[in-house]
C-alpha positions in Angstrom: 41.2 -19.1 26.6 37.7 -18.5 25.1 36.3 -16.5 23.1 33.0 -14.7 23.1 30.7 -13.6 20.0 28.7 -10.8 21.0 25.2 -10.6 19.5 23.3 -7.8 19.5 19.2 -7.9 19.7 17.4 -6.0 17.0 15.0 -4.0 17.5 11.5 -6.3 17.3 8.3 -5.5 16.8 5.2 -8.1 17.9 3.5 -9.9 15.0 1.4 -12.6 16.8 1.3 -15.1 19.3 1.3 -18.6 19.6 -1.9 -21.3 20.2 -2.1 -24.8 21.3 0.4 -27.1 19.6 -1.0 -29.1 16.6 -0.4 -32.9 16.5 2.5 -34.7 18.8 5.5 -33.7 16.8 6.1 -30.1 18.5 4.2 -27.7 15.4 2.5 -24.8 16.9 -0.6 -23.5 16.4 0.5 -19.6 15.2 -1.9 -16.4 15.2 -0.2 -13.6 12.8 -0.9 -10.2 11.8 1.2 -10.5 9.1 1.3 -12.8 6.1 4.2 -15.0 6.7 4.9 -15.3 3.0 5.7 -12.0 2.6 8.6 -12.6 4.7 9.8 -15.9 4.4 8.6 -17.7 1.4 10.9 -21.0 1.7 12.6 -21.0 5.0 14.0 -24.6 4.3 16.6 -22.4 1.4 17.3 -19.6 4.0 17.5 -19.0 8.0 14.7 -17.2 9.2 14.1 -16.6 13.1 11.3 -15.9 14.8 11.9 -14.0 18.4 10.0 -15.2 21.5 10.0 -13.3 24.8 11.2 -15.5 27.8 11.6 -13.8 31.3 11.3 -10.5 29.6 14.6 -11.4 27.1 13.8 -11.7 23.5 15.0 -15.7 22.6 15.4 -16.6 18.4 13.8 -19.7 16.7 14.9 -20.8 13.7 11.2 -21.5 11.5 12.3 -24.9 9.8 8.7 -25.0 8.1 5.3 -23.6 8.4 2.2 -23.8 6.2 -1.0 -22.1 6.4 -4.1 -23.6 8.3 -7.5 -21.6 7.6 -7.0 -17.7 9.8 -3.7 -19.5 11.3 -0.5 -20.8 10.6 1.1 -24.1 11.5 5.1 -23.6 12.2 7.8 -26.0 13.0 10.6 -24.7 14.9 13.6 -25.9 15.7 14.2 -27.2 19.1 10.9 -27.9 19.5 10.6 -31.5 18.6 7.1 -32.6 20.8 4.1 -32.2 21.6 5.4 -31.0 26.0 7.6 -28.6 24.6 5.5 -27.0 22.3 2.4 -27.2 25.2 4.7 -24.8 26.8 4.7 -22.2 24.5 1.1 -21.6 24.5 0.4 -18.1 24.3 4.0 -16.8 24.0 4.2 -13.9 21.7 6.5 -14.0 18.8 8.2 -11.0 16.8 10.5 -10.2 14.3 13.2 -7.7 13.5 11.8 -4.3 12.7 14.0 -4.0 9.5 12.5 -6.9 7.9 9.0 -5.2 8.1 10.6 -1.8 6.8 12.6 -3.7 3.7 9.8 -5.8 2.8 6.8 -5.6 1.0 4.8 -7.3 4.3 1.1 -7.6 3.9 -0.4 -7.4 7.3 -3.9 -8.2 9.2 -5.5 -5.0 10.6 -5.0 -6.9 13.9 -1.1 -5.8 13.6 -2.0 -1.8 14.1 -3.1 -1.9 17.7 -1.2 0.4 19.6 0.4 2.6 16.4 -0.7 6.4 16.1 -3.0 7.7 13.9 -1.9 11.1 12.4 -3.9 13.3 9.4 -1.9 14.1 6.4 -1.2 17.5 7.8 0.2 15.5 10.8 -2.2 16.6 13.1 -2.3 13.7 16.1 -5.9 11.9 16.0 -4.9 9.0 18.9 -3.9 5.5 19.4 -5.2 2.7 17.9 -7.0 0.4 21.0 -8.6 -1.6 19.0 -10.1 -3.4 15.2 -13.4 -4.2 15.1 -14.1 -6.4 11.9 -17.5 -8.0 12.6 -19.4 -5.7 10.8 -19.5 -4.3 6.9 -17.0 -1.9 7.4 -13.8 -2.3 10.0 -13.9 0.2 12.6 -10.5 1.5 14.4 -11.2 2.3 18.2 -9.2 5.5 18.4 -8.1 6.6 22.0 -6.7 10.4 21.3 -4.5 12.1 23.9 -7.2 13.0 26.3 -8.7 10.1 26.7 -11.9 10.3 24.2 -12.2 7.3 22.2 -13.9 7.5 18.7 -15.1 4.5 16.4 -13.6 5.4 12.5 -14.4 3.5 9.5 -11.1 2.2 7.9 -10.6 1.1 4.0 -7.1 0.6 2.5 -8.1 3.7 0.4 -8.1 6.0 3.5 -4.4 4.9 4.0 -1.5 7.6 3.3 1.2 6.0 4.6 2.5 3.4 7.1 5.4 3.4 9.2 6.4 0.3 10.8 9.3 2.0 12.4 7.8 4.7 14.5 4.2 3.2 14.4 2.4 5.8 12.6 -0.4 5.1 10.4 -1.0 8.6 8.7 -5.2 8.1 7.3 -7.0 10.6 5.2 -9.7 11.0 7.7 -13.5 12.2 5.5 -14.0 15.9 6.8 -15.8 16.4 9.6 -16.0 12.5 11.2 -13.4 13.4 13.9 -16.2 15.9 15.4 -18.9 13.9 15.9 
Protein backbone atom coordinates (compact mmCIF):
# COMPACT_ATOMS: atom_id res chain seq x y z
CA UNK A 1 0.00 0.00 0.00
CA UNK A 2 1.14 3.59 -0.62
CA UNK A 3 0.68 6.44 0.68
CA UNK A 4 0.08 9.93 -0.73
CA UNK A 5 1.16 13.44 0.70
CA UNK A 6 -1.16 15.95 -0.49
CA UNK A 7 0.31 19.39 -1.26
CA UNK A 8 -1.60 22.14 -1.69
CA UNK A 9 -0.55 25.24 -4.15
CA UNK A 10 -0.38 28.67 -2.57
CA UNK A 11 -1.70 31.29 -3.85
CA UNK A 12 1.28 32.97 -6.22
CA UNK A 13 1.66 36.12 -7.46
CA UNK A 14 4.19 36.85 -10.67
CA UNK A 15 7.50 38.56 -9.83
CA UNK A 16 9.52 38.20 -13.09
CA UNK A 17 10.52 36.02 -15.74
CA UNK A 18 13.35 34.30 -16.85
CA UNK A 19 16.16 35.26 -19.82
CA UNK A 20 18.70 33.40 -21.64
CA UNK A 21 20.72 31.03 -19.51
CA UNK A 22 24.22 32.44 -18.51
CA UNK A 23 27.30 30.24 -18.94
CA UNK A 24 26.99 26.24 -19.63
CA UNK A 25 26.33 25.12 -16.12
CA UNK A 26 22.28 25.65 -16.15
CA UNK A 27 22.23 29.54 -14.28
CA UNK A 28 19.56 31.61 -15.62
CA UNK A 29 19.47 34.81 -16.63
CA UNK A 30 16.38 36.28 -14.09
CA UNK A 31 14.32 39.69 -14.63
CA UNK A 32 12.60 40.57 -11.14
CA UNK A 33 10.32 43.14 -9.88
CA UNK A 34 11.26 42.50 -6.66
CA UNK A 35 14.61 42.56 -4.83
CA UNK A 36 15.49 39.06 -4.19
CA UNK A 37 17.25 39.90 -1.00
CA UNK A 38 14.38 40.98 0.62
CA UNK A 39 13.16 37.51 0.44
CA UNK A 40 15.78 35.25 0.57
CA UNK A 41 19.00 36.53 1.76
CA UNK A 42 21.07 33.01 2.01
CA UNK A 43 19.14 30.36 0.40
CA UNK A 44 22.07 27.85 0.83
CA UNK A 45 20.83 28.08 5.16
CA UNK A 46 17.11 27.76 4.13
CA UNK A 47 14.76 26.21 1.28
CA UNK A 48 13.39 28.80 -0.77
CA UNK A 49 11.27 27.93 -4.05
CA UNK A 50 10.68 29.77 -6.78
CA UNK A 51 7.18 28.64 -8.83
CA UNK A 52 7.24 28.33 -12.59
CA UNK A 53 4.21 27.85 -14.73
CA UNK A 54 4.36 24.64 -16.95
CA UNK A 55 1.13 23.67 -18.99
CA UNK A 56 -0.79 26.15 -17.02
CA UNK A 57 0.30 24.13 -13.45
CA UNK A 58 2.40 26.16 -11.17
CA UNK A 59 5.93 23.74 -10.76
CA UNK A 60 8.44 24.75 -7.50
CA UNK A 61 12.28 25.25 -7.86
CA UNK A 62 14.37 25.11 -5.10
CA UNK A 63 16.86 28.57 -5.61
CA UNK A 64 20.23 26.81 -4.52
CA UNK A 65 22.08 30.25 -5.28
CA UNK A 66 21.63 33.49 -7.04
CA UNK A 67 23.65 36.72 -7.12
CA UNK A 68 22.94 39.98 -8.69
CA UNK A 69 24.16 40.89 -12.33
CA UNK A 70 23.66 44.78 -13.12
CA UNK A 71 19.24 45.24 -13.64
CA UNK A 72 19.19 41.26 -13.45
CA UNK A 73 19.84 38.41 -11.35
CA UNK A 74 21.77 35.30 -11.98
CA UNK A 75 19.92 32.09 -10.21
CA UNK A 76 20.94 28.49 -9.84
CA UNK A 77 18.21 26.19 -9.46
CA UNK A 78 18.05 22.91 -8.67
CA UNK A 79 17.46 20.48 -11.35
CA UNK A 80 18.76 22.57 -13.70
CA UNK A 81 22.29 21.41 -14.10
CA UNK A 82 23.16 22.74 -18.06
CA UNK A 83 23.18 24.99 -20.28
CA UNK A 84 19.81 22.75 -22.68
CA UNK A 85 17.90 22.68 -19.75
CA UNK A 86 18.10 26.05 -18.72
CA UNK A 87 17.74 27.16 -22.79
CA UNK A 88 14.39 25.79 -22.12
CA UNK A 89 13.19 27.90 -19.72
CA UNK A 90 13.70 31.04 -21.60
CA UNK A 91 10.93 33.34 -20.97
CA UNK A 92 9.09 31.22 -18.39
CA UNK A 93 7.62 33.38 -15.70
CA UNK A 94 8.44 32.74 -12.14
CA UNK A 95 6.36 33.61 -8.83
CA UNK A 96 6.25 33.22 -5.40
CA UNK A 97 3.79 32.62 -2.63
CA UNK A 98 1.61 35.60 -1.96
CA UNK A 99 2.28 35.35 1.91
CA UNK A 100 5.80 35.85 1.59
CA UNK A 101 5.21 39.27 -0.08
CA UNK A 102 2.50 40.17 2.68
CA UNK A 103 4.98 38.96 5.71
CA UNK A 104 7.99 40.61 4.35
CA UNK A 105 9.42 43.72 4.09
CA UNK A 106 9.87 43.14 -0.06
CA UNK A 107 11.27 46.10 -1.94
CA UNK A 108 9.88 45.96 -5.35
CA UNK A 109 10.62 47.55 -8.99
CA UNK A 110 7.75 49.67 -10.24
CA UNK A 111 7.63 47.04 -13.04
CA UNK A 112 5.83 44.64 -10.35
CA UNK A 113 2.45 46.95 -10.20
CA UNK A 114 1.18 46.37 -13.69
CA UNK A 115 -2.14 45.17 -13.50
CA UNK A 116 -2.99 46.27 -9.59
CA UNK A 117 -5.80 49.01 -9.03
CA UNK A 118 -5.20 52.28 -8.21
CA UNK A 119 -7.74 53.61 -5.58
CA UNK A 120 -7.64 57.45 -3.80
CA UNK A 121 -7.50 57.57 -0.09
CA UNK A 122 -11.27 57.97 0.09
CA UNK A 123 -11.28 54.73 -2.02
CA UNK A 124 -12.61 56.13 -4.96
CA UNK A 125 -11.48 53.65 -8.02
CA UNK A 126 -9.00 55.64 -10.46
CA UNK A 127 -8.11 52.32 -12.89
CA UNK A 128 -5.64 49.72 -13.61
CA UNK A 129 -2.25 50.05 -13.88
CA UNK A 130 -1.32 49.05 -17.90
CA UNK A 131 1.79 50.20 -17.72
CA UNK A 132 5.45 52.18 -16.03
CA UNK A 133 7.00 54.34 -18.03
CA UNK A 134 10.57 55.19 -16.45
CA UNK A 135 12.54 56.88 -19.32
CA UNK A 136 11.90 60.17 -18.39
CA UNK A 137 12.53 62.51 -15.02
CA UNK A 138 9.63 61.49 -13.42
CA UNK A 139 7.86 57.68 -13.78
CA UNK A 140 4.58 57.89 -15.30
CA UNK A 141 1.73 55.03 -14.42
CA UNK A 142 -0.53 54.42 -17.60
CA UNK A 143 -3.78 54.21 -15.80
CA UNK A 144 -6.68 52.48 -17.74
CA UNK A 145 -9.95 53.34 -15.47
CA UNK A 146 -13.17 51.35 -15.87
CA UNK A 147 -14.37 52.96 -19.03
CA UNK A 148 -11.64 52.55 -20.88
CA UNK A 149 -9.83 56.20 -20.70
CA UNK A 150 -6.31 55.92 -20.04
CA UNK A 151 -4.44 58.73 -18.17
CA UNK A 152 -0.51 59.22 -17.80
CA UNK A 153 0.16 60.04 -13.72
CA UNK A 154 3.38 61.08 -12.22
CA UNK A 155 4.31 58.59 -9.44
CA UNK A 156 6.91 59.22 -6.36
CA UNK A 157 7.13 56.90 -3.31
CA UNK A 158 5.74 59.97 -1.47
CA UNK A 159 2.29 59.75 -3.37
CA UNK A 160 2.00 56.15 -1.91
CA UNK A 161 -0.68 55.46 0.89
CA UNK A 162 -0.64 52.06 1.06
CA UNK A 163 0.14 48.79 -0.82
CA UNK A 164 -1.61 45.65 -0.85
CA UNK A 165 -0.01 42.72 -2.37
CA UNK A 166 -2.93 40.60 -1.57
CA UNK A 167 -5.80 42.21 -3.35
CA UNK A 168 -3.51 44.35 -5.68
CA UNK A 169 -4.49 47.73 -4.64
CA UNK A 170 -2.17 50.51 -4.68
CA UNK A 171 -4.11 53.30 -2.81
CA UNK A 172 -1.92 56.92 -4.17
CA UNK A 173 -2.66 60.42 -2.88
CA UNK A 174 -3.38 61.66 -6.28
CA UNK A 175 -2.39 66.09 -6.38
CA UNK A 176 -6.04 67.63 -6.81
CA UNK A 177 -7.29 68.14 -9.90
CA UNK A 178 -4.66 65.80 -12.22
CA UNK A 179 -7.33 63.03 -12.69
CA UNK A 180 -9.43 65.87 -14.83
CA UNK A 181 -7.22 66.84 -17.22
Amino acid sequence: MSSTTAFTVPELTPIGHLGKPHGVRGELTAYLTIELETLCSDPSSEAFYLFAEIDALPVPYQLLSYRSKGDSYLLTLAHVADRSIAEKMTGWRLFVPTELLAESEVAYSWDHFIGFRVITPEGEAVGTILEINDQTENILLTIESSDGTQRLIPIHEELVETIDPESKTIQLHIPQGLLDL
